[in-house]
N, C-alpha and C positions, 0 to 999 in steps of 0.2 A: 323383534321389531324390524321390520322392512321399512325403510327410511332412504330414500335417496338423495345429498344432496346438489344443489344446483354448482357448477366450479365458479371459483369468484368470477365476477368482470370487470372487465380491464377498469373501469370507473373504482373499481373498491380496491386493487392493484394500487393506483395512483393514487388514492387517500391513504392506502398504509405506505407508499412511499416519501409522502409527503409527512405524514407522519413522524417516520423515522428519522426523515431529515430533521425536524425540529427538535425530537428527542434528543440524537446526538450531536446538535450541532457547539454545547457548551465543551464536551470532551473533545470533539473535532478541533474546538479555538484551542484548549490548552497545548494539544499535539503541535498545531500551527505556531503557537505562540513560542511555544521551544525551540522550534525550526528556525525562525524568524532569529533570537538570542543567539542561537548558533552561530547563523548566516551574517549577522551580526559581528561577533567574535571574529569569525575569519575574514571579514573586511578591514577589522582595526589590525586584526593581525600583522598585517601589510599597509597599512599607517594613511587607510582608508576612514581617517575618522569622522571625515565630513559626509560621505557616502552612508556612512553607518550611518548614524542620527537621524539621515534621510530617510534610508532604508525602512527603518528600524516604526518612523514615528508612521510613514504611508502605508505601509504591509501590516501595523496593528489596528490602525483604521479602520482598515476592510476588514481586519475578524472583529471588530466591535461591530462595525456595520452589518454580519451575518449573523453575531450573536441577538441583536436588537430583532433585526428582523423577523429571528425565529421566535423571539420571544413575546414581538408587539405585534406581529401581522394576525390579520384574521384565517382563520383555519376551522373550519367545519367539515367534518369527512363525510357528512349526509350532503351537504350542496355542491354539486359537480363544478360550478362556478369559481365559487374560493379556491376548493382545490386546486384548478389549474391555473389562478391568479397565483398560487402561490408557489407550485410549481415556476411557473415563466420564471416573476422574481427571482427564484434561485438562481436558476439559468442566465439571468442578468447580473445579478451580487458576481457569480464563477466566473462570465466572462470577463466583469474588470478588475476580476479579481488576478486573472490571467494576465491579462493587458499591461496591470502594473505590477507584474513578476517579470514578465519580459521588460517593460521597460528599465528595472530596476538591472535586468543580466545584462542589458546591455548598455548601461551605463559602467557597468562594471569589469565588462570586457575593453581588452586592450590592445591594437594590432603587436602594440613592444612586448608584451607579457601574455606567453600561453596559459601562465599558470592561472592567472586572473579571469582567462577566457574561460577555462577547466572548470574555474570553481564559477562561475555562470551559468555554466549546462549542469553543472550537479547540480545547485543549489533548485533549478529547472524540474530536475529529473524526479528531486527530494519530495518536491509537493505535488506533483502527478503521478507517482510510482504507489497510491494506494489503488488507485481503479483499477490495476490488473490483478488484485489481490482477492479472496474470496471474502463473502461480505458488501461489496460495494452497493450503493443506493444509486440507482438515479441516473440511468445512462446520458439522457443528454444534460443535465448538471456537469457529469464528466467531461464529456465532450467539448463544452462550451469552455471550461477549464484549458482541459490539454491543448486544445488549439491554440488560443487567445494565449496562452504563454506561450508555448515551443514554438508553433508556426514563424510568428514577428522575428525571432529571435534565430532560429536557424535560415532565414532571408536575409537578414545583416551578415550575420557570416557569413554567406553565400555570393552578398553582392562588395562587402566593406571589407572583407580578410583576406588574407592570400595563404597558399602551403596549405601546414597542418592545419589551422583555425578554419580554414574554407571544409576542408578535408571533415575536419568535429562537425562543422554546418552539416553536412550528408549524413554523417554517423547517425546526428539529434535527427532529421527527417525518418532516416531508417527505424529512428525507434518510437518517432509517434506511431507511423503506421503500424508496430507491432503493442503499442501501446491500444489501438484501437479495435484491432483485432481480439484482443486477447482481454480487451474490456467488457467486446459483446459478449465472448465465454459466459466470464465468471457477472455480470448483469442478469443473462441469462437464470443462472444458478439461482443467482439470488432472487429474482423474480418466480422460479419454481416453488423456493424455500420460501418465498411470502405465502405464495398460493397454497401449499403446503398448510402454513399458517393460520391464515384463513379460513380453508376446510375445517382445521379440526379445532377452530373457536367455535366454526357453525355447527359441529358436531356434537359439541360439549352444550350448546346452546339448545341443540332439539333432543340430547338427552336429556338434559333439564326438567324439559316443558313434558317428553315421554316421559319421567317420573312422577312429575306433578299429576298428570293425567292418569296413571296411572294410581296414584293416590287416590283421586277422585273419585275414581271408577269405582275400588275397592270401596270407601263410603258409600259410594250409589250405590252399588250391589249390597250390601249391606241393609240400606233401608228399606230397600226392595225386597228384600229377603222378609225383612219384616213387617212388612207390607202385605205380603202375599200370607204370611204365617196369620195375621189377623183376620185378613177375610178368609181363610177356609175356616174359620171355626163356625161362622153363621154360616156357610154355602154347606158344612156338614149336618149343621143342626137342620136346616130345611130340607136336605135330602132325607133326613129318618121322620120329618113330618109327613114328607111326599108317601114314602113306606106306610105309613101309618093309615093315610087317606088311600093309598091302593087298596089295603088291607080292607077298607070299612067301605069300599064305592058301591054307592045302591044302585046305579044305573051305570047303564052304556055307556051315557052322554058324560058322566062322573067318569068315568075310567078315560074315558077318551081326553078330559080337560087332564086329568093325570099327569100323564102319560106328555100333553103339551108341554105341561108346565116343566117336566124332568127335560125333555130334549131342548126347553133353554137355560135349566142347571147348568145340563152336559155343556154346554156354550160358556157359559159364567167361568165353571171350574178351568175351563181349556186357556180361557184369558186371562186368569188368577195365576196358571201355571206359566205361563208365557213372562207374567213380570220378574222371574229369577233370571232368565237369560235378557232382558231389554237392553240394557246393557254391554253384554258381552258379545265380539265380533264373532260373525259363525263363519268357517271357513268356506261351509260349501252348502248351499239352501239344501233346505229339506225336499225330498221326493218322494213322495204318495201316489200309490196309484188309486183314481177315485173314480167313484161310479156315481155318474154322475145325474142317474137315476135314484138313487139313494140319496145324495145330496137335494134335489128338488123335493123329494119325499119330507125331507126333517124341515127345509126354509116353508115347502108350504104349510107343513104341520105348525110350523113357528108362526106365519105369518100371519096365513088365511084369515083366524078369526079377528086380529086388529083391520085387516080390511074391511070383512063384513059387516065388522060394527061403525064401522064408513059408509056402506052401501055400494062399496070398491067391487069390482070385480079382479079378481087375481088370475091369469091364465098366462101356464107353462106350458112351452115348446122348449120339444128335447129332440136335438137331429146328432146328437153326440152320446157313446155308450159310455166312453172309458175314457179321462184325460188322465198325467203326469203333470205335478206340484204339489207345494207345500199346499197340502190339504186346511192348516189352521190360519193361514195368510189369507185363504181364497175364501175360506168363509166367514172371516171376520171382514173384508173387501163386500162382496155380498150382502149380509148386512146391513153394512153401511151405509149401501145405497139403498138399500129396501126401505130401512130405518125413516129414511129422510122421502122416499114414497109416499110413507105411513105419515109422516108428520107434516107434509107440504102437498100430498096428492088433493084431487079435488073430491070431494064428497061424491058419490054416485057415477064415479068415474072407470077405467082401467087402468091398471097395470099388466105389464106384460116383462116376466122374463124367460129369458130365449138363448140356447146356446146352440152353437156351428161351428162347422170345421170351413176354415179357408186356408188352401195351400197347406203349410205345415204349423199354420196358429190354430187354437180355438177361441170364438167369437164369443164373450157374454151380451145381452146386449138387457138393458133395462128400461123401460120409457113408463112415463104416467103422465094424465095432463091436469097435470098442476098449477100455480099460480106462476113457476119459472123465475128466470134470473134476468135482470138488466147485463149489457151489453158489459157492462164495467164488472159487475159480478162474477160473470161467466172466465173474463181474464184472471180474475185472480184466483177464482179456484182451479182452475186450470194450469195458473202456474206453481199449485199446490200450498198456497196460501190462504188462509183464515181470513171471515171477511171484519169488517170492523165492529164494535160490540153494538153500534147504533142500528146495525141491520137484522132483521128479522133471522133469526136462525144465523149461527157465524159463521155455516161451511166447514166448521173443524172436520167433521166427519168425512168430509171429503177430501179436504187434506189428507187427514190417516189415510185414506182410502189408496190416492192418489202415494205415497211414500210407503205401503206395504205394498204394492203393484208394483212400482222399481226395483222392490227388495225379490222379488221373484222374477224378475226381469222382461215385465211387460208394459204396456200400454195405456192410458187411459184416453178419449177421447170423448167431450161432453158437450152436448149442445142441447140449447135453454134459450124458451122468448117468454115475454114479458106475454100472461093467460092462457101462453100456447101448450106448455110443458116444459118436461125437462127431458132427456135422452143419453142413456152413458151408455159407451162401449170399452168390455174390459179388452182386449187383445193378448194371449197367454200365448206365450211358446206350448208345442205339447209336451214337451221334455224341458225342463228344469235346467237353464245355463249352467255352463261353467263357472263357477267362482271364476272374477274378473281378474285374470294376473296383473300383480302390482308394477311389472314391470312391459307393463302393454308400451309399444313403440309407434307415435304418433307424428305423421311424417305430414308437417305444413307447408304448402307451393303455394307462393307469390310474397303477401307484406307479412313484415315482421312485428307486429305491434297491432295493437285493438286497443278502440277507443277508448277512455276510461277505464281501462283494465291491465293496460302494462304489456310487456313485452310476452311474445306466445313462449320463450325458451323458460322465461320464468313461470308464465300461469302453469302451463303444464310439469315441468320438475316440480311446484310445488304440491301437485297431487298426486306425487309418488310414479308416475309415468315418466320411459323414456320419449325424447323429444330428437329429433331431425329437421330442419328447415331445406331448402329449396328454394329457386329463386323461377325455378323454370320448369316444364316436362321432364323435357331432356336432360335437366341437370338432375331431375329428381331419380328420373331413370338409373343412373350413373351412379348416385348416391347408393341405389337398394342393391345394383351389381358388387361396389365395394363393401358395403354393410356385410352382406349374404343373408341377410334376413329381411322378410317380407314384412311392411307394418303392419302392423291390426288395424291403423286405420289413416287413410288420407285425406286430408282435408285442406280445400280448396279456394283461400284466399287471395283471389288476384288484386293485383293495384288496380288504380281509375286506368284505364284506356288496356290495360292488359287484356292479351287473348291468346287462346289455345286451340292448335288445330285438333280436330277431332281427333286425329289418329292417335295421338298422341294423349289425348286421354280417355279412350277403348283401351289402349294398351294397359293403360295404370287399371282402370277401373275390371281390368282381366284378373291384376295382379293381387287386389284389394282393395276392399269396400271404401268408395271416395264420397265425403260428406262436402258438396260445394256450400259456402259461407255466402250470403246474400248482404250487401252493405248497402241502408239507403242513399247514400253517399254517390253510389255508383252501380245501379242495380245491371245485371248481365243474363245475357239469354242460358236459363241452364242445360246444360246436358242431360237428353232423353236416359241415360243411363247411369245416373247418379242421384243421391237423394238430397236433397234442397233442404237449406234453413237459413232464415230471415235470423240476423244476428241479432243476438239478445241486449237486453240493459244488462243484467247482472250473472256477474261471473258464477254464483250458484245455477240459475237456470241453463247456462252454455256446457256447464262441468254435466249435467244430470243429462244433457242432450248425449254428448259424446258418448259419456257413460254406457247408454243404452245402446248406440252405433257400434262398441266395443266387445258388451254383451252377448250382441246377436252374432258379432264377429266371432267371435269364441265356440258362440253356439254352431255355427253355420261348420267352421272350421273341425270343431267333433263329429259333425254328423258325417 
């Protein structure tokens, strides 16, 4: 399993630290509350009993007050909101919680009595001395703590004592600041060890969902299996009929119907064979080398006479000998379209298919003049969607058509009027992509975020792709120099009023292939040497774009 996950962000950071805060905030009171009995103790000790009782009833207020708190506030770790409502509160409860711990040391300090001054700064030092500990939560909760007691309290000594007690004032300073220091450390720590955390809940979570799917798959493949096991028994039994009628043909014209009828067996069987693997990821497409003289040979064999019995004309242009691809992809692609020719074209019309070499693609290209598709029609088969059951013909087949054509890493492009016809262009690489690496590196310059669709760090991590943002050329530049790796692909989302001198993006677009992002919001003149796309609705159509920008990166990249 190739699985990459996203590292938490600081927003899921701060839910599990707030979290934790309410978790332990009942064992937090008991430790306090012993402190407090202690602190307690050594006031009467020294015949402090009126101090005590005071002490004693105000310092267990505030742990009741944190206990309530953690236990009746509202806490949701899906709404960033609460969470930092709830967060503040802490930081509120700690600082006066701090406030009347100093005010308590220094009622308790005494210019006649060091010893009383002494046990002021401990009893100080007793309930801030966990944050430099390993474990702590919550840096500014601490912070607002350690100051709001020690600060107050080493300023009275400072301004109200003299000698040694002034002398302890500076000691207590010297040791916030080493209190604070040594807080980010081990905060630090902790904050890895959440993140830590974190990862390997998410880990456990998309192993889960991989076994579930896993699961599935196996059932799927399974009924598939036997799927396929029941139709070959009739696609065998019609092939020793086919035998049988070869054997007995009285005529030419009988032999030739044959002979049709076997080369759309051969078709049947090849799609029967194909549902064992539909299911299963292939790692690397299939490569055929096909002649493509041969192939118009068996489609016109297959076609021709459902045209004629149309009064269609059927005429094939071949200006290509030999392509590379999956040979069973490209002829069930073919077809598909032909299919929907045959069932849409106009009665005593033409068809025309036609292949070309352009650059280093080869060109199918198919047209008939049919009744055609409305304006609305045209977009959604195009964006390889099925049209509604109300419409004449659903378009599935074009759909297929359209998602086996990605699956070999090309192109489709179709256009259709309302009596005029319809026109598809397949677009084939002549060499067979690379399998797409799962860890392709997609480096985004300008905004961070698309509309309706979330942050670009999360869409992209969550399709198994590494991610890099940018805020600028130059910064982007800087970025690929520290990487040392080139992206497979850049893509070019600036903010409203944002611009880039050319230079500076020739340089990138030297570097790799740059996809600029078009936003009606703020439409931009694009660059002569880069490829354009008008930002989509849905995050499927954006991923299948890319996709293909990735593909031909890969491709482009082998050759």
């Amino acid at each position: 399993m190739s699985q990459a996950l996203a590292p938490p962000t600081a927003l899921e950071i701060r839910a599990e630290e707030a979290r934790m805060l309410r978790a332990r905030a009942m064992g937090s009171a008991r430790s306090v509350l012993m402190l407090i009995g202690l602190i307690a103790i050594s006031l009467a000790s020294v015949h402090l009993y009126r101090e005590a009782l005071l002490w004693t009833g105000l310092a267990s207020t505030m742990v009741a007050v944190t206990v309530l708190y953690a236990r009746y506030s509202q806490l949701s770790e899906a709404d960033p909101q609460q969470v930092d409502r709830y967060l503040m509160g802490h930081i509120a409860i700690s600082a006066c919680t701090g406030l009347l711990w100093a005010m308590g040391a220094m009622q308790l300090a005494s210019p006649d009595s060091e010893l009383q001054t002494f046990l002021a700064g401990l009893f100080l030092t007793s309930i801030t001395a966990g944050g430099v500990m390993a474990g702590t939560v919550y840096r500014p909760g601490y912070l607002a703590l350690a100051l709001c007691a020690i600060l107050p309290f080493c300023l009275y000594l400072l301004i109200a004592m003299e000698g040694v007690q002034r002398i302890y004032g500076g000691f207590l300073l010297f040791y916030l600041s080493f209190c604070f220091t040594t807080n980010k450390t081990a905060s630090q720590k902790s904050r890895d060890a959440l993140a830590a955390k974190l990862t390997s809940r998410k880990a456990e979570v998309a192993l889960k969902e991989f076994a579930e799917a896993a699961k599935r798959q196996r059932a799927s493949k399974r009924s598939l299996q036997a799927i396929r096991h029941d139709m070959a028994q009739p696609l065998l039994a019609l092939r020793n009929f086919l035998a049988e009628m070869d054997r007995k043909a009285s005529s030419p014209e009988h032999a030739v119907l044959v002979r049709q009828i076997r080369l759309a067996l051969v078709s049947q069987e090849a799609l029967v064979d194909e549902l064992a693997n539909v299911t299963v990821p292939v790692a690397e497409a299939a490569k055929d080398r096909i002649d493509v003289s041969a192939l118009f040979a068996q489609l016109h064999g297959e076609f021709q006479p459902q045209f004629a019995a149309l009064g269609c004309d059927f005429i094939i242009h071949e200006d290509l000998v030999e392509v590379e691809s999956d040979r069973a992809k490209l002829e069930r692609i073919l077809r598909n379209f032909l299919s929907n020719a045959v069932k849409y074209g106009a009665a005593g019309g033409q068809v025309d298919l036609s292949v070309f070499a352009e650059g280093k693609d080869s060109v199918w290209q198919i047209t008939d003049k049919g009744p055609g598709m409305t304006a609305e029609q045209l977009v959604m088969v195009q964006k390889g969607e099925s049209l509604p059951a109300s419409t004449t013909g659903s378009g599935l087949g074009l759909s297929i058509a359209h998602q086996l054509t990605q699956e070999i890493g090309g192109s489709v492009d179709i256009a259709s009027a309302k009596e005029v016809g319809t026109s598809v262009e397949l677009r084939l690489p002549n060499t067979v992509p690379q399998a797409l690496n799962a860890q392709a590196l997609v480096l985004v310059i300008g905004q961070e975020t698309l509309p309706n669709m979330g942050r670009w760090a999360d869409l992209i991590s969550s399709w198994v792709w590494m991610f890099a943002h940018a805020n600028t050329c130059a910064e982007a530049s800087q970025m690929i120099a520290v990487l040392g790796q080139i992206p497979d692909l850049i893509v070019l989302d600036p903010a409203a009023g944002q611009t880039f001198e050319a230079g500076d993006l020739r340089a990138l677009c030297e570097q790799a292939p740059v996809l600029h992002l078009l936003r009606p919001s703020h439409p931009q003149e694009p660059f002569s040497e880069m490829d354009t796309l008008a930002l989509p609705d849905q995050e499927t159509e954006l991923r299948r774009v890319l996709e293909r920008h990735l593909q031909n990166s890969a491709s482009s990249r082998a050759l």
